[in-house]
VMD Tcl script that draws the C-alpha trace (Angstrom):
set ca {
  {6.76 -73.65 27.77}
  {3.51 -71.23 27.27}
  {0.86 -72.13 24.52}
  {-1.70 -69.49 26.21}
  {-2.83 -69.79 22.23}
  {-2.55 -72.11 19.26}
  {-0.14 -69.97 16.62}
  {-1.90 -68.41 13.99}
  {0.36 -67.33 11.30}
  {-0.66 -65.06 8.74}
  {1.43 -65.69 5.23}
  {-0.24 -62.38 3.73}
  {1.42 -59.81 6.46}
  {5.17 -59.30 7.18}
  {6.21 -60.22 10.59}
  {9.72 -58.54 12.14}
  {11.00 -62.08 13.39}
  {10.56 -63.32 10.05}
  {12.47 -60.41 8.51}
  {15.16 -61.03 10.68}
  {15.89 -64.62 9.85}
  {15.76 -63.67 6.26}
  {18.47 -61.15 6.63}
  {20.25 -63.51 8.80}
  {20.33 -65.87 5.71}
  {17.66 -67.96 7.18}
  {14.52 -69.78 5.36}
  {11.91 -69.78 7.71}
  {10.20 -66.57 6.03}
  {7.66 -66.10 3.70}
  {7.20 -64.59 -0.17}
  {5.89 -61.56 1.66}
  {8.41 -61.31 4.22}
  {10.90 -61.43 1.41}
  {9.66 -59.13 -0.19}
  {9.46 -56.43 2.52}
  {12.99 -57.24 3.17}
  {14.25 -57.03 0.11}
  {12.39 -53.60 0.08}
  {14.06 -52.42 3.19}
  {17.46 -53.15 2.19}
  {17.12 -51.26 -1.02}
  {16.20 -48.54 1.15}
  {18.84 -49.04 4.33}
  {21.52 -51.64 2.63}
  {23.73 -51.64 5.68}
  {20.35 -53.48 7.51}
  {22.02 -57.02 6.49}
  {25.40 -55.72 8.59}
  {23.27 -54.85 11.54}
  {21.44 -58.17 11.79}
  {24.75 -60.06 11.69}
  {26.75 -57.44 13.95}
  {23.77 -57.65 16.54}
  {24.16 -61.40 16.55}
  {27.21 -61.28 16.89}
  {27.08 -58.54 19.97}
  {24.88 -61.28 21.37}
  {27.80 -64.21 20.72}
  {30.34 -62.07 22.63}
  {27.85 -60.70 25.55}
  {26.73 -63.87 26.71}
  {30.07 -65.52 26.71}
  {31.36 -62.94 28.71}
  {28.54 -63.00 31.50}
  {28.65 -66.91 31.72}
  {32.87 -67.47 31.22}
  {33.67 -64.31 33.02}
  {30.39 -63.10 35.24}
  {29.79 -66.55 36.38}
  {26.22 -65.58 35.32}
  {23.69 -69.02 34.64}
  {20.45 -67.92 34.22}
  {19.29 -65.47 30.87}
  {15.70 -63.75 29.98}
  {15.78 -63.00 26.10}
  {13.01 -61.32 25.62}
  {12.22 -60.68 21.92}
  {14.65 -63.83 21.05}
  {12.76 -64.03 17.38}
  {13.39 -67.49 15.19}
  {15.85 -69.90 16.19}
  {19.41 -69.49 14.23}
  {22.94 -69.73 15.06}
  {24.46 -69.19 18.53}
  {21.10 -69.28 20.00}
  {21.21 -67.85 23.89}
  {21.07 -71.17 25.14}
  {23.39 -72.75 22.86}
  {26.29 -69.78 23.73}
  {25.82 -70.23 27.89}
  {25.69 -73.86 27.73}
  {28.65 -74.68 25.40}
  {30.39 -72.94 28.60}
  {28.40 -73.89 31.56}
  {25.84 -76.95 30.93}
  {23.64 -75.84 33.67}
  {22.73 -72.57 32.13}
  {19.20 -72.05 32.74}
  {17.31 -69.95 29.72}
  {13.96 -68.17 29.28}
  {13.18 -67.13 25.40}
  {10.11 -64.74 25.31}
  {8.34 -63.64 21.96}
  {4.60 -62.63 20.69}
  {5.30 -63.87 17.09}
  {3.15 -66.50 16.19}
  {5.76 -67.96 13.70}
  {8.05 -67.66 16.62}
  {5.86 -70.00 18.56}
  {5.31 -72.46 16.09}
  {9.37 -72.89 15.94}
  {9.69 -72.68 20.04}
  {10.36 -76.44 20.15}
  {13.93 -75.89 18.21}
  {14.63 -73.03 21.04}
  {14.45 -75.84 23.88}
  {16.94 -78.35 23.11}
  {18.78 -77.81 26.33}
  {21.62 -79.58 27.97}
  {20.45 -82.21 30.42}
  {22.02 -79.81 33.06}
  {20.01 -76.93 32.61}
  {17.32 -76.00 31.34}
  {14.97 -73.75 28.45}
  {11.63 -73.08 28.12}
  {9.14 -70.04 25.98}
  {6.76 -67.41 27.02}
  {4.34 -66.75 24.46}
  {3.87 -62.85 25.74}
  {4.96 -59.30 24.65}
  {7.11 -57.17 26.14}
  {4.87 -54.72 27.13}
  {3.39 -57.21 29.48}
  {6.49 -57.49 31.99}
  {4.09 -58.97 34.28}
  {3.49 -61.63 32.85}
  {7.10 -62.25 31.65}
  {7.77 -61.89 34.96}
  {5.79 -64.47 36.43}
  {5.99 -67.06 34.13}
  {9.90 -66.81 34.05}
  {9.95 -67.91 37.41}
  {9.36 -71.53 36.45}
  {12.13 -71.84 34.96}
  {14.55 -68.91 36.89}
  {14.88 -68.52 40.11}
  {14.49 -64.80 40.53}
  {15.94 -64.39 43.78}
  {19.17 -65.31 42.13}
  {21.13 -62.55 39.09}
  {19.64 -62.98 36.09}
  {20.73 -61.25 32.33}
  {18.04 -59.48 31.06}
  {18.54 -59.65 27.00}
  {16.48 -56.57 24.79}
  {17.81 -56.68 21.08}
  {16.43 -54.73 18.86}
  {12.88 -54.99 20.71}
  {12.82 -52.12 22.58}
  {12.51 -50.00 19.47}
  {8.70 -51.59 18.74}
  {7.90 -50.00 22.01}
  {8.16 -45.86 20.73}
  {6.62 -43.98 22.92}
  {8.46 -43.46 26.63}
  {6.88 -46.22 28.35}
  {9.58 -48.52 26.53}
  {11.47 -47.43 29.90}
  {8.79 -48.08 32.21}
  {9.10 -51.37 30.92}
  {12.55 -52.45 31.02}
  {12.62 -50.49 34.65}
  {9.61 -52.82 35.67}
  {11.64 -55.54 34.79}
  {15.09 -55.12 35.86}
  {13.22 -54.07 39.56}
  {12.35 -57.14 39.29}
  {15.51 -58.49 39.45}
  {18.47 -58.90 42.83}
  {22.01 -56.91 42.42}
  {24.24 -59.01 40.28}
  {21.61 -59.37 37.30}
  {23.04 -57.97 34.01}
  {21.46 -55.87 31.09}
  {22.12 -56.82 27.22}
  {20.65 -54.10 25.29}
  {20.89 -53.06 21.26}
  {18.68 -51.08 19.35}
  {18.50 -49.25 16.43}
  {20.30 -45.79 16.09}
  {20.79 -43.02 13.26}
  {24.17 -42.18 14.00}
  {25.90 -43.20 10.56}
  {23.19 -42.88 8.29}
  {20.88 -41.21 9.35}
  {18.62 -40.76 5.52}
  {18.62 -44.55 5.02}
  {17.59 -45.29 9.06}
  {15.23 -42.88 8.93}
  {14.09 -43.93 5.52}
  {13.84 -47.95 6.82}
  {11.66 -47.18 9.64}
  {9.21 -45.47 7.54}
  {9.21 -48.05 5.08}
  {8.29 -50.51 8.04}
  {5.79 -48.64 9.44}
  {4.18 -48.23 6.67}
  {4.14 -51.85 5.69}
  {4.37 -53.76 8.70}
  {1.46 -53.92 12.30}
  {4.41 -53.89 14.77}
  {5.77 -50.33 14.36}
  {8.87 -49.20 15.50}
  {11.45 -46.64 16.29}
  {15.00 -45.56 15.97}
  {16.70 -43.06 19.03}
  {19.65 -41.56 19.75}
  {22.48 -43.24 21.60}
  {21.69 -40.52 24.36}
  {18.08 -42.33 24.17}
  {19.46 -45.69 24.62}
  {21.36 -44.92 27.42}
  {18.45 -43.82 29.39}
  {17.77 -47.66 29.79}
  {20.93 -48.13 31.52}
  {19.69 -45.74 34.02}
  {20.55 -47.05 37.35}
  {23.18 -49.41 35.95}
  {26.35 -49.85 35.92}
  {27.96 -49.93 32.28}
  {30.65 -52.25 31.41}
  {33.65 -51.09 29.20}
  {33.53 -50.04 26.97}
  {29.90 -48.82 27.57}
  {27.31 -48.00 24.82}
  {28.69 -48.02 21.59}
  {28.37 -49.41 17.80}
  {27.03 -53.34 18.75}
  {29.88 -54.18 15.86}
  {32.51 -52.74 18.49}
  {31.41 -54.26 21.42}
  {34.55 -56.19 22.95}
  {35.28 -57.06 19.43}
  {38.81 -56.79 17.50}
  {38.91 -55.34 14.11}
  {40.26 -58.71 12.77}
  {37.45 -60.55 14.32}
  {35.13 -59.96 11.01}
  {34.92 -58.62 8.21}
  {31.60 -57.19 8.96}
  {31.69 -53.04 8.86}
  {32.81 -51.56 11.81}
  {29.95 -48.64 12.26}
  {26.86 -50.03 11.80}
  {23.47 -48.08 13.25}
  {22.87 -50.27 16.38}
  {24.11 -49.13 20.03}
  {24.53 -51.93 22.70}
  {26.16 -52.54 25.61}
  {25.82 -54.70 29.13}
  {24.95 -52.59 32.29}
  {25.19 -54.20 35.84}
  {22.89 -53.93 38.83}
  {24.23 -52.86 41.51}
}
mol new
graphics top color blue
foreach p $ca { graphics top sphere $p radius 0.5 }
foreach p [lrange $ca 0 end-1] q [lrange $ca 1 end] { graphics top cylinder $p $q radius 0.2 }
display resetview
């Protein structure tokens, strides 16, 4: 685990991982995080159905790499606050000896690492106190815990989009080169496909409010980090319809997030 720094949380300005939990029904947020949310979803009310839907896309992507890829090491980079069906806790339900990196830059995220590393004796977790636009770092320090010689899934939700200018790709290529044939990417990110007004009208809000700035595109957009890849079925699409059955939830169906799970060839 990295503690390059002792977390310093500011209570006074909102904080995206904090947001999250809220809208994920969580209580590790504060009065000002609250607030903001509460803001946004006035603004984008379907935000609530994305947070869920993306956790969910999460749920059903890492069972399927560790029951049906045989995958057992993950890199969730931009994991945010510990909740339900954590990474680690999905993989090693299935295969003990999982082995799982969570990266984040929050300082709140930090101060709550501990409850992201309550891995099976079998495997293993451990944090990297780093952004993602430092993939060398990630990198690096990821190897103490990974072996990198061996596949690895890279996970990106909803991360990529605080990274909006086109070096977000330079990125996530810099990382998956990084990475032998066999290693998997998870990616979801925000969209403006359904409703577009209230999207559009949520990331202005944030921007406007918040010092981590961020970015909707266009499922043609996200597919650009697939580049290379190749895409399972049923390829990019709504994160709510992901390998999921219409029964499964009574979430909405079309929710503004596009994910899907590309393999290196």
């Amino acid at each position: 685990m990295s503690h390059g720094r002792p977390p310093v949380i500011n209570s006074g300005v909102p904080h995206s991982a904090r947001i999250w939990n809220y809208w994920l029904g969580g209580k590790d947020c504060y009065e000002i995080d609250r607030q903001v949310g509460d803001e946004i979803r006035r603004t984008n009310p379907q935000i609530v159905d994305i947070a869920r839907a993306q956790r969910a896309f999460l749920r059903r992507a890492v069972t399927h790499l560790t029951e049906e890829t045989g995958l057992r090491q993950f890199l969730d980079i931009g994991s945010g606050l510990p909740t339900v069906d954590n990474t680690h806790e999905v993989a090693q339900r299935i295969a003990p000896d999982t082995r799982i990196v969570y990266v984040d830059h929050d300082p709140t995220v930090l101060a709550h690492a501990t409850a992201l590393l309550t891995s099976s004796a079998e495997g293993a977790t451990s944090y990297i106190d780093a952004d993602l636009r430092d993939p060398d770092t990630i990198l690096e320090q990821a190897a103490r815990t990974l072996d990198l010689t061996r596949p690895v899934a890279l996970i990106l939700l909803g991360v990529a989009a605080h990274v909006p200018d086109e070096s977000a790709y330079d990125i996530v290529a810099r990382l998956l080169g990084a990475l032998p044939a066999g290693s998997h990417l998870v990616f979801g990110d925000s969209t403006e496909v359904y409703r577009p007004e209230a999207m559009r009208a949520m990331v202005e809000h944030w921007n406007k409010t918040s010092d981590n700035p961020r970015v909707n595109r266009s499922p043609e957009q996200l597919a650009h980090f697939f580049d290379g890849l190749e895409l399972l079925e049923p390829g990019l699409r709504s994160v709510a319809q992901w390998r999921a059955e219409r029964g499964d939830s009574e979430e909405p169906w079309e929710v503004d997030c596009f994910g899907g799970v590309g393999r290196k060839p």
